[in-house]
Backbone as JSON Lines, residues from 0, in Angstrom:
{"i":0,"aa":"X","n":[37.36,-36.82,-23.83],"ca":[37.52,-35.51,-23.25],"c":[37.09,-34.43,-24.23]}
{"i":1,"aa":"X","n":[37.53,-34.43,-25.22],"ca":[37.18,-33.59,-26.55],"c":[35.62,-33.67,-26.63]}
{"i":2,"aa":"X","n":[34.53,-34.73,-26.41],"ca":[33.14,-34.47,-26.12],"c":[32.84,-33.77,-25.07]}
{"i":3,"aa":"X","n":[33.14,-33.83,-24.1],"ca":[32.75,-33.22,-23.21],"c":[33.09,-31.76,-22.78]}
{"i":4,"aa":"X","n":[33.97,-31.53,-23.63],"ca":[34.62,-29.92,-24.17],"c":[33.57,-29.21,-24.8]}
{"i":5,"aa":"X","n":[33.74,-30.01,-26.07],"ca":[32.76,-29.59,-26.56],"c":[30.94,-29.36,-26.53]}
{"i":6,"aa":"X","n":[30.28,-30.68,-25.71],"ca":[29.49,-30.43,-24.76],"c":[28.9,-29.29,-23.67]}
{"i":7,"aa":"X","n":[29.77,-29.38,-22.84],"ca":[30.14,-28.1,-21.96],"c":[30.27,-26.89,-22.85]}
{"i":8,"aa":"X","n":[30.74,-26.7,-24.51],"ca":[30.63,-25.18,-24.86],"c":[29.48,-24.9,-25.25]}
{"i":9,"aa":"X","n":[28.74,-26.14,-25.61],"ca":[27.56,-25.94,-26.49],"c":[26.32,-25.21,-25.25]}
{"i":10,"aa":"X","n":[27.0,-26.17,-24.33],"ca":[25.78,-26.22,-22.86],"c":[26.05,-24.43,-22.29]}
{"i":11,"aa":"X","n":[27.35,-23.73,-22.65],"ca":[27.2,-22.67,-22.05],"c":[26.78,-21.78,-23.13]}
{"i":12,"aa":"X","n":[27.19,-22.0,-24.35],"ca":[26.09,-20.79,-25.56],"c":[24.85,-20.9,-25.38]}
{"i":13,"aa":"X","n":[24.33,-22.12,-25.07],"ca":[22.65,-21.99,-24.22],"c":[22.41,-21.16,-23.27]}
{"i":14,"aa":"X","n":[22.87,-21.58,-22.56],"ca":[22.82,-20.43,-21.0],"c":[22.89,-19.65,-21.45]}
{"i":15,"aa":"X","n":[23.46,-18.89,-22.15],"ca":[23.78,-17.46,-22.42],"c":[23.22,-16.58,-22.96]}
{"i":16,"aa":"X","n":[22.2,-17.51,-24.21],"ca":[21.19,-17.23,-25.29],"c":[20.37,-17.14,-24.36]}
{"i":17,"aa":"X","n":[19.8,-18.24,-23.3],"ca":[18.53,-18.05,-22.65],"c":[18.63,-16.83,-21.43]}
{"i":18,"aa":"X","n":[19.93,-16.76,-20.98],"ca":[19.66,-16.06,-20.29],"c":[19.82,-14.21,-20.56]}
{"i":19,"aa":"X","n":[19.85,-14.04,-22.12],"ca":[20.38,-12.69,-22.51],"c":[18.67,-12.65,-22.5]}
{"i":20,"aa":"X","n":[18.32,-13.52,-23.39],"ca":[16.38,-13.56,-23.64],"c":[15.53,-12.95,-22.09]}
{"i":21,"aa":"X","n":[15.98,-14.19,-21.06],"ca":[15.43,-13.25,-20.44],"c":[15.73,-11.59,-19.58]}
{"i":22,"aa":"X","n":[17.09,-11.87,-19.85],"ca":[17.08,-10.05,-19.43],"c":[16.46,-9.12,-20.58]}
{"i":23,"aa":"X","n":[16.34,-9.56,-22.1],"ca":[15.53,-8.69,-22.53],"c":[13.98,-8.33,-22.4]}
{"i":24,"aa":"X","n":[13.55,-10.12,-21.99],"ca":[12.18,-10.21,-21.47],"c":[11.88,-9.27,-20.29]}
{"i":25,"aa":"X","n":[12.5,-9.21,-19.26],"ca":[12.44,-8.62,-18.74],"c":[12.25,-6.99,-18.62]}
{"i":26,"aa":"X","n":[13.27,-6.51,-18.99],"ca":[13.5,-4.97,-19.33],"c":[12.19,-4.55,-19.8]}
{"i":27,"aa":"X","n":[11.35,-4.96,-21.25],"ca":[10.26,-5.32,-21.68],"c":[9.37,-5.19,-20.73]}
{"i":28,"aa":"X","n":[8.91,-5.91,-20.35],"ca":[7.99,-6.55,-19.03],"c":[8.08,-5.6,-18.02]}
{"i":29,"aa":"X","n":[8.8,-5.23,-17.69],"ca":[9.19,-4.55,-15.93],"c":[9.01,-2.95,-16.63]}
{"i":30,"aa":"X","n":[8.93,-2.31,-17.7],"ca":[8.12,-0.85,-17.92],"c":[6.55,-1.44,-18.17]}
{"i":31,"aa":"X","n":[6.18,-2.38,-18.96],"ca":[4.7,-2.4,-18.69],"c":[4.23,-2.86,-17.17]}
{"i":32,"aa":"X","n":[4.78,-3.35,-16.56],"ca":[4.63,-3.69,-15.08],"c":[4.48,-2.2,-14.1]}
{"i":33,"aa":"X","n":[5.38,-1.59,-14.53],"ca":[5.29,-0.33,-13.45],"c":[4.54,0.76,-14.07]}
{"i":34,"aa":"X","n":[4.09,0.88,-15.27],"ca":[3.24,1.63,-15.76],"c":[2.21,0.85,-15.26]}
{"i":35,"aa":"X","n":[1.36,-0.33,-15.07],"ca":[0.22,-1.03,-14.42],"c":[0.09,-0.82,-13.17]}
{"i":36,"aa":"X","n":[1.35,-0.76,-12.46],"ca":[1.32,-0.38,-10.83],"c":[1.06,1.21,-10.9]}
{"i":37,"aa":"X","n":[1.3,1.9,-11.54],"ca":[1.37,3.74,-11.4],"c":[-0.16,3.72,-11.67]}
{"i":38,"aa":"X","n":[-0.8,3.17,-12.82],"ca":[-2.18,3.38,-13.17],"c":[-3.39,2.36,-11.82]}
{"i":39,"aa":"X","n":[-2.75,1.67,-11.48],"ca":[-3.55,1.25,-10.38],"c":[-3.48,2.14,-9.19]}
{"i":40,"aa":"X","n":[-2.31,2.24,-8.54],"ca":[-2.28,3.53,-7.65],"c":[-2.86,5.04,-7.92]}
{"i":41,"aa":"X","n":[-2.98,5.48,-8.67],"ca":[-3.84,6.48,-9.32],"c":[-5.17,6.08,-9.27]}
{"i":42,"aa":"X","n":[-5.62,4.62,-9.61],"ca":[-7.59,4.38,-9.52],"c":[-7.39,4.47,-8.3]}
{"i":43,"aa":"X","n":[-6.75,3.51,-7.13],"ca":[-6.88,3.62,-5.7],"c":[-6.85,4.93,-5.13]}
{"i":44,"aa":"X","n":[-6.14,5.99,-5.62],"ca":[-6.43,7.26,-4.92],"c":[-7.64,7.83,-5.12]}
{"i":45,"aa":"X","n":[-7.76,7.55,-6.3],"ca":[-9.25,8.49,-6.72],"c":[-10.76,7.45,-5.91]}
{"i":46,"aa":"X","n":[-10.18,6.19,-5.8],"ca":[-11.18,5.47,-4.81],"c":[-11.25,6.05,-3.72]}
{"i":47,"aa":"X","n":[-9.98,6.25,-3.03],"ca":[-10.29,6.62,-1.73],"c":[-10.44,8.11,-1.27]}
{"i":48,"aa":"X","n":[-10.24,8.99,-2.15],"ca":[-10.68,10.45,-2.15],"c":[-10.85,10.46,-3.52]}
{"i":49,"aa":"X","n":[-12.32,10.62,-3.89],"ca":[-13.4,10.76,-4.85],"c":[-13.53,12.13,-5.5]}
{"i":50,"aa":"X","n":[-13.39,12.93,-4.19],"ca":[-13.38,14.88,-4.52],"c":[-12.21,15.51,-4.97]}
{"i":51,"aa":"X","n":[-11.39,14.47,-5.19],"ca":[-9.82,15.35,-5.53],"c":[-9.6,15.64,-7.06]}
{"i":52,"aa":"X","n":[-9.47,16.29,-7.16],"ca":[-9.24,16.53,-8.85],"c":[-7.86,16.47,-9.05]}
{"i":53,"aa":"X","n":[-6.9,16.61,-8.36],"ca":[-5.41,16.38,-8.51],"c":[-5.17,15.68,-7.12]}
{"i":54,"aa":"X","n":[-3.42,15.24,-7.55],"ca":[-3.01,14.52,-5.98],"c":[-1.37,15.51,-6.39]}
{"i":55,"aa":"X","n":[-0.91,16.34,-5.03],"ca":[0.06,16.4,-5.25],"c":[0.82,15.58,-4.29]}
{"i":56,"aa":"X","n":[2.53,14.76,-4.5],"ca":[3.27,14.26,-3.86],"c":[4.31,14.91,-3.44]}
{"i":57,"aa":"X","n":[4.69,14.2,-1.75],"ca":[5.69,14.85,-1.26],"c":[5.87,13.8,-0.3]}
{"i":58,"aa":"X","n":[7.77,14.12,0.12],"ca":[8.23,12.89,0.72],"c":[7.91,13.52,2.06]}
{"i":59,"aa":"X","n":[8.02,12.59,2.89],"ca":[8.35,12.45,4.31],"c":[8.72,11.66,4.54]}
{"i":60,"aa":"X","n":[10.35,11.93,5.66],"ca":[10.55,10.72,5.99],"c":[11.25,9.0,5.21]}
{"i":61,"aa":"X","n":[11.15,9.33,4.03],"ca":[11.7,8.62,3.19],"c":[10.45,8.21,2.33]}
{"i":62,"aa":"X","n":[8.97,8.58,3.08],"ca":[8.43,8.11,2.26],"c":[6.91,9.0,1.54]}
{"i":63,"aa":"X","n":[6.06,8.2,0.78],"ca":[5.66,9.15,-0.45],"c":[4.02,9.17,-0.05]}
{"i":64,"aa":"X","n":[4.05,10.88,0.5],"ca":[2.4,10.81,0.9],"c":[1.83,11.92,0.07]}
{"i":65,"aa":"X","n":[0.8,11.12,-0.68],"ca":[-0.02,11.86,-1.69],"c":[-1.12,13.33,-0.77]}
{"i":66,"aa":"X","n":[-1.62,14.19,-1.3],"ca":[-2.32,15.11,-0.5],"c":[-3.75,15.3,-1.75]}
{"i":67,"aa":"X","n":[-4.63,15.06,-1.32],"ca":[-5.65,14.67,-2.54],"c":[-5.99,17.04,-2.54]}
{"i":68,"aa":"X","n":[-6.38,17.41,-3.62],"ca":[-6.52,18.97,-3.74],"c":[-8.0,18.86,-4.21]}
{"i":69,"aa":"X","n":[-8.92,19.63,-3.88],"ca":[-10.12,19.77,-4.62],"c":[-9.79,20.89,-5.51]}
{"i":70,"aa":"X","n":[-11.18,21.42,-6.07],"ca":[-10.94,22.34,-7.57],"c":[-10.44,23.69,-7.39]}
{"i":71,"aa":"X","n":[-10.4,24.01,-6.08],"ca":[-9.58,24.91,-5.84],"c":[-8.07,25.24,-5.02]}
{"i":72,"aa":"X","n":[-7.82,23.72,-5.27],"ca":[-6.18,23.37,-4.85],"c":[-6.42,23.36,-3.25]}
{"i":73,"aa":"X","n":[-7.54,23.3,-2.18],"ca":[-7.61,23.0,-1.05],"c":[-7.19,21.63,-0.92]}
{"i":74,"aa":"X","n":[-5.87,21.07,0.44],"ca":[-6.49,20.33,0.44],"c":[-7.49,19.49,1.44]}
{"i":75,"aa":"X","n":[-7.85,18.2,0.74],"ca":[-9.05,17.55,1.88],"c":[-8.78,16.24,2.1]}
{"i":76,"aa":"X","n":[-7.33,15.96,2.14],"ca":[-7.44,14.71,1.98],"c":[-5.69,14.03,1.6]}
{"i":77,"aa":"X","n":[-5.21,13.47,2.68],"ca":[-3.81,12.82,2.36],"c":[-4.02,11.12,2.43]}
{"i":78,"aa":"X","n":[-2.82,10.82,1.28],"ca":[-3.56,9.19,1.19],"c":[-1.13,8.71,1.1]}
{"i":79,"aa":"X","n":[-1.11,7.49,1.92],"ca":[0.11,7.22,2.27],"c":[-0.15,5.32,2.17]}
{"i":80,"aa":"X","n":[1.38,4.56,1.97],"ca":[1.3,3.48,1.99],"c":[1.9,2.77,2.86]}
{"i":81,"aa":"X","n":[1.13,1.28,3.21],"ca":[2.18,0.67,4.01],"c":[1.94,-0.56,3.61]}
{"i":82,"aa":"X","n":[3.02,-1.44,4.58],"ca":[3.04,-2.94,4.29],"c":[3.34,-3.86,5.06]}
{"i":83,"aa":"X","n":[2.4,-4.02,6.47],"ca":[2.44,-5.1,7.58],"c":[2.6,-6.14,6.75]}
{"i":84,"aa":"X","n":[3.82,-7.02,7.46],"ca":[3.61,-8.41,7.65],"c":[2.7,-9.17,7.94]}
{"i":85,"aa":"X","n":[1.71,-9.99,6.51],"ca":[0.89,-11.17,7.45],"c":[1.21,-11.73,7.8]}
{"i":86,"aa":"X","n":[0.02,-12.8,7.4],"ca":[0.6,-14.44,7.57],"c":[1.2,-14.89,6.71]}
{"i":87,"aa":"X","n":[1.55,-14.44,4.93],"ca":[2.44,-15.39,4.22],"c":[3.18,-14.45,3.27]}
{"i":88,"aa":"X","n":[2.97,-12.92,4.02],"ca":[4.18,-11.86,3.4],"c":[3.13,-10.62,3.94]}
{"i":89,"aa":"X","n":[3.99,-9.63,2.42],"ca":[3.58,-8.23,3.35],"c":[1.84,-8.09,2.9]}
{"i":90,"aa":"X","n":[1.36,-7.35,3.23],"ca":[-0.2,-6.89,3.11],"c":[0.2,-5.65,2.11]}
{"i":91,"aa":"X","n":[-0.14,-4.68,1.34],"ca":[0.24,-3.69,0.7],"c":[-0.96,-2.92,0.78]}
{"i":92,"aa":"X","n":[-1.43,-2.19,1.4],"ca":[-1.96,-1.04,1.4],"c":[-1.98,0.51,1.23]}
{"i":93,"aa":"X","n":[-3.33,0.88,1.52],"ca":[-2.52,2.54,0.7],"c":[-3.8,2.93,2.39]}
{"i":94,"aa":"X","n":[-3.88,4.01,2.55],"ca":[-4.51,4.26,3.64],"c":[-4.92,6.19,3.71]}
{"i":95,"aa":"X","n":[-6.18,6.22,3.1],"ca":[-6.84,7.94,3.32],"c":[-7.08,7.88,4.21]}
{"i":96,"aa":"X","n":[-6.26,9.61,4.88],"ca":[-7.04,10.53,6.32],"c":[-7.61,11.51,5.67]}
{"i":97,"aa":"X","n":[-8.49,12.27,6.49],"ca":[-9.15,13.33,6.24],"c":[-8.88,14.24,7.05]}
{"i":98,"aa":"X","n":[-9.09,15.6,6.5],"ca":[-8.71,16.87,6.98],"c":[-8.99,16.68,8.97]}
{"i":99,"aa":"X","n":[-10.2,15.83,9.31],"ca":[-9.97,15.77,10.81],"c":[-8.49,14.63,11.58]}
{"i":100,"aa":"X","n":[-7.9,14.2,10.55],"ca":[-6.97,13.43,10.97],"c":[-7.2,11.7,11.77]}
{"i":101,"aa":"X","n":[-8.65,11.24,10.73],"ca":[-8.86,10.52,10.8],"c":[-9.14,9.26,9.49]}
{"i":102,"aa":"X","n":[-9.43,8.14,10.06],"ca":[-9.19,7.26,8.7],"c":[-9.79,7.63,8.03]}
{"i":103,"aa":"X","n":[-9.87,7.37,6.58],"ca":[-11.25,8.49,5.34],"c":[-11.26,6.83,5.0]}
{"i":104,"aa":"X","n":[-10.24,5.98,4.63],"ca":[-10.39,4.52,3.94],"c":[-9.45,3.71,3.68]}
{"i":105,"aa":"X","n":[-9.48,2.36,3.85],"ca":[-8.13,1.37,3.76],"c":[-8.28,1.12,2.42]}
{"i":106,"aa":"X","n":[-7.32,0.45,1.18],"ca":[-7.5,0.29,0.42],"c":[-6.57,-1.02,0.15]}
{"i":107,"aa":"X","n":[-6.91,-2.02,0.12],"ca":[-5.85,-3.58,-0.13],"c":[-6.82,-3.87,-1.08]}
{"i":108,"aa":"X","n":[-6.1,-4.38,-2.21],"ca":[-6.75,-5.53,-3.03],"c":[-6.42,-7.01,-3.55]}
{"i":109,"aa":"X","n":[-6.93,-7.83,-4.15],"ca":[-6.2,-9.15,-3.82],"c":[-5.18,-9.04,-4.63]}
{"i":110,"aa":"X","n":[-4.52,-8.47,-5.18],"ca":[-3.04,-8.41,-6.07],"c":[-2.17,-7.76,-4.81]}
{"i":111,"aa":"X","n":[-2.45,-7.22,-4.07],"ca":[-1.69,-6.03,-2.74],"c":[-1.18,-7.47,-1.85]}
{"i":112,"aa":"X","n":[-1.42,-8.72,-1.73],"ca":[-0.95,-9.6,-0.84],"c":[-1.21,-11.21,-1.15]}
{"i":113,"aa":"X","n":[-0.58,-11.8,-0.29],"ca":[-0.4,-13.3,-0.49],"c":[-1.29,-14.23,0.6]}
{"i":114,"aa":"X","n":[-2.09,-13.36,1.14],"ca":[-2.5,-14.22,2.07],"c":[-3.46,-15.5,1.63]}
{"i":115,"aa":"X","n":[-3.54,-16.5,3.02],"ca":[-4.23,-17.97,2.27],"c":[-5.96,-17.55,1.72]}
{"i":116,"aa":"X","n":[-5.9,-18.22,0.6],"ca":[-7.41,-17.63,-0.35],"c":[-8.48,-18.35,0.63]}
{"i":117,"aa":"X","n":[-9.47,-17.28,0.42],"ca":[-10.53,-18.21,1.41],"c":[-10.79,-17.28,2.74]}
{"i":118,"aa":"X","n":[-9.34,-17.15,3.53],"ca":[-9.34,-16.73,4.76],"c":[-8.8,-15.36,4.7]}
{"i":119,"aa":"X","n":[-7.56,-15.0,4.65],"ca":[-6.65,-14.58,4.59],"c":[-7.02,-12.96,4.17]}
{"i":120,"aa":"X","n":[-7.5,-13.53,2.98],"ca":[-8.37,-12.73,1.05],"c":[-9.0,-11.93,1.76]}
{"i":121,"aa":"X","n":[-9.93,-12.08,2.8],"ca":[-10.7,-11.42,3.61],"c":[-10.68,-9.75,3.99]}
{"i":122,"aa":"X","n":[-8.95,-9.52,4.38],"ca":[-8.94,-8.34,4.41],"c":[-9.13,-7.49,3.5]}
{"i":123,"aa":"X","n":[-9.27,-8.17,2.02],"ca":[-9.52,-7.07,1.29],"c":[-10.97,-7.35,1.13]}
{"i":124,"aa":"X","n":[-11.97,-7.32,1.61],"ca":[-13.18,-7.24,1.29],"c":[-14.05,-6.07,2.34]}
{"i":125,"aa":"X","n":[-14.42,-5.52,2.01],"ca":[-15.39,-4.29,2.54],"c":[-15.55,-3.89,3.94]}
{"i":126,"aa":"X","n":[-15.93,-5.66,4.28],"ca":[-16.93,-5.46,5.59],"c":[-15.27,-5.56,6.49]}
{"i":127,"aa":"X","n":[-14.68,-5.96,6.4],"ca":[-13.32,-5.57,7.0],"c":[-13.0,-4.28,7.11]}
{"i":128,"aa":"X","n":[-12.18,-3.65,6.0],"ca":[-11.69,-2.52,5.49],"c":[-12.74,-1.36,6.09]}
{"i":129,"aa":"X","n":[-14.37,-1.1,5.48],"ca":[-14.43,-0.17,5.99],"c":[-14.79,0.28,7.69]}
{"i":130,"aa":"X","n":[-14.51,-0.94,8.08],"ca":[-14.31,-0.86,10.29],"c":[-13.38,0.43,10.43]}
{"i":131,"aa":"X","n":[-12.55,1.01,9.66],"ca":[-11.69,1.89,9.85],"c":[-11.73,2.91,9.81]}
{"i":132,"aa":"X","n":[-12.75,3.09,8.75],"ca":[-13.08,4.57,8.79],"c":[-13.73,5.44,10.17]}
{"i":133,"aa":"X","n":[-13.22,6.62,9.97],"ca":[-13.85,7.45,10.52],"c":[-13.13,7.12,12.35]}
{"i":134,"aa":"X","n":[-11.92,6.24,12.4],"ca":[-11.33,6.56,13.81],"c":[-10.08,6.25,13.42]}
{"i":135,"aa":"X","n":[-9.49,6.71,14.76],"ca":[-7.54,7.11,14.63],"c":[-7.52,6.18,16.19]}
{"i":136,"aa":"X","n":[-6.01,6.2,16.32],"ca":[-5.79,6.36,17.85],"c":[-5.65,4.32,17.65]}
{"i":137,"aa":"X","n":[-5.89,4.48,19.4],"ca":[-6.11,2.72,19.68],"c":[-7.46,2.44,19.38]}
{"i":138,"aa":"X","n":[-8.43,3.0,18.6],"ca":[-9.38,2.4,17.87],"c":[-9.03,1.78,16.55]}
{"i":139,"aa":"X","n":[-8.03,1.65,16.32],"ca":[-7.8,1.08,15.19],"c":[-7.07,-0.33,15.16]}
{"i":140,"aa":"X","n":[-6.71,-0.82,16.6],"ca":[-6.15,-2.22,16.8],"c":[-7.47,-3.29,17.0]}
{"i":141,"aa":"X","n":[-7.19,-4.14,16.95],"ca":[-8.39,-5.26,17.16],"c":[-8.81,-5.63,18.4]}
{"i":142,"aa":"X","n":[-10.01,-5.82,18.41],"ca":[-10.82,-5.99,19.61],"c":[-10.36,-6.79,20.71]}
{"i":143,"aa":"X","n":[-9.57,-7.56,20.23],"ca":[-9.15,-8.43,21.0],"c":[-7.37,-7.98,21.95]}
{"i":144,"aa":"X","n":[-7.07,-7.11,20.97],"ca":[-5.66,-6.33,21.78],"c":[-6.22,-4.94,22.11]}
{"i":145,"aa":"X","n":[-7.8,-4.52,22.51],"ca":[-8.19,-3.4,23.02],"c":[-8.42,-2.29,22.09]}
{"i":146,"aa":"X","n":[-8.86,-2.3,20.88],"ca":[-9.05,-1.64,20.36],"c":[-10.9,-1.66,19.57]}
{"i":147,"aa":"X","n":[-11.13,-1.6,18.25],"ca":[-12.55,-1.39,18.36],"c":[-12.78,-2.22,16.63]}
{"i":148,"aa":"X","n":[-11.75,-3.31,16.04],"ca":[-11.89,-3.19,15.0],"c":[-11.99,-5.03,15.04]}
{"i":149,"aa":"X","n":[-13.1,-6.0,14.72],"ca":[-13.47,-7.02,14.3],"c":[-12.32,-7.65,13.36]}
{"i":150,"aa":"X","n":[-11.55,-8.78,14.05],"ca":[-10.86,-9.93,13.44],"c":[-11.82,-10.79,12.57]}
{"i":151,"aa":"X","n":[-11.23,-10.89,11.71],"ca":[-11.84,-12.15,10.66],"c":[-11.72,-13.59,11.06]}
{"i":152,"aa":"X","n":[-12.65,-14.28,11.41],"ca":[-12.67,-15.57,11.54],"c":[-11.6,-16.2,11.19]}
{"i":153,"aa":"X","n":[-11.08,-17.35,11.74],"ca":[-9.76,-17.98,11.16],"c":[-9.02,-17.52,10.8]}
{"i":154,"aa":"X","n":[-8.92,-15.88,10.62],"ca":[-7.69,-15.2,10.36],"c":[-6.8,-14.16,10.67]}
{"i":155,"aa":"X","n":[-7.3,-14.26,11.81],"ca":[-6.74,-13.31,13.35],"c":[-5.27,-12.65,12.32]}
{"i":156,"aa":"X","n":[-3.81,-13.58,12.25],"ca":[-3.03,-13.46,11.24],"c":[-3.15,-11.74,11.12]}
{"i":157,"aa":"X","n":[-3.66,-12.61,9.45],"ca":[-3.67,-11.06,9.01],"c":[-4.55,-10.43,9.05]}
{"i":158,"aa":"X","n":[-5.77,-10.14,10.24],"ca":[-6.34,-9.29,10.51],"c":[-5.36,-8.53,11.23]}
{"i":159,"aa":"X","n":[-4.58,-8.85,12.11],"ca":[-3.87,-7.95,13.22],"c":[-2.74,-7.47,12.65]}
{"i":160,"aa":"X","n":[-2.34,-8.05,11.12],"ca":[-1.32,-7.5,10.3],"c":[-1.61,-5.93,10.01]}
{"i":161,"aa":"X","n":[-3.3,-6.33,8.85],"ca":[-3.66,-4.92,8.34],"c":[-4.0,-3.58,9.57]}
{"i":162,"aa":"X","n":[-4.53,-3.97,10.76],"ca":[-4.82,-3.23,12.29],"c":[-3.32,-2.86,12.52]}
{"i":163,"aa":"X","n":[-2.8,-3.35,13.01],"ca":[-1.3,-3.02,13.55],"c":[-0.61,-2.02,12.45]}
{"i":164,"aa":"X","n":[-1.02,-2.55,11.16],"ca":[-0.07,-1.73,10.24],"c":[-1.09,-0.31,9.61]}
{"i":165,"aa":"X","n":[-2.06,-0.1,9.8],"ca":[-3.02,1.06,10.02],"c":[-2.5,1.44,11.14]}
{"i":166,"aa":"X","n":[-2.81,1.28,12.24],"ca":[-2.21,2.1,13.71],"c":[-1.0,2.73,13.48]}
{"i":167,"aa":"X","n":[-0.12,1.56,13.04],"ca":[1.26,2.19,13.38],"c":[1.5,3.46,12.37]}
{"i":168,"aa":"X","n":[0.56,2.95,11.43],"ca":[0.93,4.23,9.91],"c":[0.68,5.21,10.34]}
{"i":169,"aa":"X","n":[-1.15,5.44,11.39],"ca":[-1.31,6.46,11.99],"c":[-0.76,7.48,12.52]}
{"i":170,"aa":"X","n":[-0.19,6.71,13.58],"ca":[1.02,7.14,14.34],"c":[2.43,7.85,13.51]}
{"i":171,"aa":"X","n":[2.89,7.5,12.66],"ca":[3.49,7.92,12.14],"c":[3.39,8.99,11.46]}
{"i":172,"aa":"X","n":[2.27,9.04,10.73],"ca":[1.47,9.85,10.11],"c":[1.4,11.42,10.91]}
{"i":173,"aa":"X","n":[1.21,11.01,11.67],"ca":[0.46,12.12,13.01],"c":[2.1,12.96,13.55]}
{"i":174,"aa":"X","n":[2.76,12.0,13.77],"ca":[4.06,12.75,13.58],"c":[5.12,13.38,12.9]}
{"i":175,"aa":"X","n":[5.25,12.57,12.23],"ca":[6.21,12.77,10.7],"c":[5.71,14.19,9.93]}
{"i":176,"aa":"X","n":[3.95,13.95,10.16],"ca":[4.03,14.82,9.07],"c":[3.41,16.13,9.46]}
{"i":177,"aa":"X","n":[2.85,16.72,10.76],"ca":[2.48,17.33,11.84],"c":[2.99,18.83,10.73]}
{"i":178,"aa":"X","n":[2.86,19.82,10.38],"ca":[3.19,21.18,10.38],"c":[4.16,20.82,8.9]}
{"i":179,"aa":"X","n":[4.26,19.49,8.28],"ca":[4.9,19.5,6.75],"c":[3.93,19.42,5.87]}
{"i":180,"aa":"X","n":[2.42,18.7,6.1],"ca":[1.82,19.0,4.93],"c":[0.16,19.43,5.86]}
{"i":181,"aa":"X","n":[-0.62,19.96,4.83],"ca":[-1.82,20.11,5.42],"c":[-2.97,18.79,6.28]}
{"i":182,"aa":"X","n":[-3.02,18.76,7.3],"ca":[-3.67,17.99,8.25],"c":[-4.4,18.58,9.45]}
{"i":183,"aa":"X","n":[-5.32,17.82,9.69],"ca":[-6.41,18.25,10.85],"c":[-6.58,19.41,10.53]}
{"i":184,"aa":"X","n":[-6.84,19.68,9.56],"ca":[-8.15,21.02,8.88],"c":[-7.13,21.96,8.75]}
{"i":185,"aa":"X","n":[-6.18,22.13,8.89],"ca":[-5.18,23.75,8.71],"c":[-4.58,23.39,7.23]}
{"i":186,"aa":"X","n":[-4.29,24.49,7.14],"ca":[-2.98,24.27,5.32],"c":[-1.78,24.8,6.39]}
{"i":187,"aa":"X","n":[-0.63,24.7,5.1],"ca":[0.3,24.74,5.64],"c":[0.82,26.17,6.14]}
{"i":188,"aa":"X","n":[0.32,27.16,5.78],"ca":[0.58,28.49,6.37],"c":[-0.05,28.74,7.52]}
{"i":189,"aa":"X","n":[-1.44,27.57,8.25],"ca":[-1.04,28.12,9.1],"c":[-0.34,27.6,10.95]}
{"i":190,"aa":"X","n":[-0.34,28.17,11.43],"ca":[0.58,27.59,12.5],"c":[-0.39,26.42,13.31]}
């Protein structure tokens, strides 16, 4: 009995050591992690509005929609995120409108989701993504549920993930944020 006492104390000063290690690993890790996510979200904005020289943020709604400003603090350009469910988790996108209140650009990259490589991966590649630009509305669901936007071979999935979750952002978009930040060509002063 006295081994196994002693056993068992030795076995829990382990645990304890390994597991203090990794909460320090962690702590560590998780500020260079979100400083990598802040500096990636920053290239993706400037990807998807090119003319902005600043982005200012503001909530709606609970959530965080950038407004891209050109050099004279106009702006031309709001960029917002979302995250349909694919096929093997969420999709993570960021999504520019333009002052007409239409798509300006989708932005997923293969770190933004889990989908199967090969197929899946697809939505983040070009000939997908840029189908979006330049329409709103039920042009933005897939061709096949009546809308105007090309499913990816074998991966219907999460084609109708990233479509559905563009639309719905739209939509949201169009409401939520209607007369709170500048959209469809007006600023906010005017009516």
């Amino acid at each position: 009995m006295g081994d196994t006492l002693k056993l068992g104390f030795v076995l829990t000063i382990i645990c304890v050591i390994a597991a203090g290690s990794l909460a320090k690993v962690y702590d560590v890790t998780s500020v260079i992690i979100k400083k990598n996510e802040k500096e990636l979200d920053e290239k993706k904005r400037k990807e998807i509005i090119p003319q902005a020289v600043a982005f200012e943020e503001k909530k709606v709604d609970g959530k965080t929609i950038f407004i891209g400003k050109d050099a004279q603090g106009k702006a031309i350009g709001s960029i917002f995120k979302i995250a349909p469910r694919g096929y093997a988790g969420p999709i993570n996108a960021m999504i520019g409108i333009d002052e007409g209140g239409k798509v300006m650009a989708v932005s997923i990259t293969k770190l933004d989701q889990a989908e199967t490589p090969g197929l899946g991966t697809k939505v983040t590649g070009p000939k997908f993504r840029d189908q979006f630009k330049g329409k709103d509305g039920n042009a933005l669901i897939l061709k096949k549920d009546g809308g105007s936007i090309d499913a990816i071979t074998a991966a219907t999935i999460s084609s109708r993930a990233v479509a559905n979750g563009v639309h719905e952002g739209m939509e949201w978009y169009k409401k939520a944020v209607e007369g709170t930040v500048p959209i469809y060509g007006r600023s906010e002063a005017e009516p």
